[in-house]
C-alpha positions as CSV (number, residue, x, y, z in Angstrom):
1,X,0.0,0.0,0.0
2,X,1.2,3.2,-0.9
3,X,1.5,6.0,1.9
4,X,1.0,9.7,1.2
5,X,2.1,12.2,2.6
6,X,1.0,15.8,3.7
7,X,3.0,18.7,3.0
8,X,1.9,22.1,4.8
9,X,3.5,25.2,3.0
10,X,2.4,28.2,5.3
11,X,2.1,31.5,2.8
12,X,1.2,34.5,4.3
13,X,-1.5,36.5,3.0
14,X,0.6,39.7,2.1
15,X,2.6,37.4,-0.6
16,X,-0.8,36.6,-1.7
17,X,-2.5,39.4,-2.7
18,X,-1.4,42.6,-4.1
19,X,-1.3,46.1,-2.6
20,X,-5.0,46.6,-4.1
21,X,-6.6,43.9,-2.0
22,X,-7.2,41.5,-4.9
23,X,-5.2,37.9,-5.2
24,X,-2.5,37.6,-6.7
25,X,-2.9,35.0,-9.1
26,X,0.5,34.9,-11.1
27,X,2.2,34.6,-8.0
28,X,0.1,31.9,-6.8
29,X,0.3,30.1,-10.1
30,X,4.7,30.7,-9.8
31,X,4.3,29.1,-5.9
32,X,2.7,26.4,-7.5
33,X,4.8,25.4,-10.0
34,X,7.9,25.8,-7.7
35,X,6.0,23.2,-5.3
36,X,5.0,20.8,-8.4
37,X,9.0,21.0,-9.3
38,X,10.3,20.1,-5.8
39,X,7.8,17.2,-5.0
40,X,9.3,15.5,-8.8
């Protein structure tokens, strides 16, 4: 059986969102590609 496991990446809301209030979805979509990457 395989075991998975959890990996808890704590981002804080200020590199989330931009200056305006609004998310920050290229940064989001850059964190998330940098995670994909190090988990292969």
């Amino acid at each position: 059986m395989k075991h998975n496991q959890t990996i808890v990446i704590k981002i804080g809301t200020s590199s989330l969102t931009l200056p305006t209030g609004q998310i920050a979805i290229a940064t989001i979509a850059s964190l998330v590609e940098t995670i994909c990457l190090l988990r292969s």
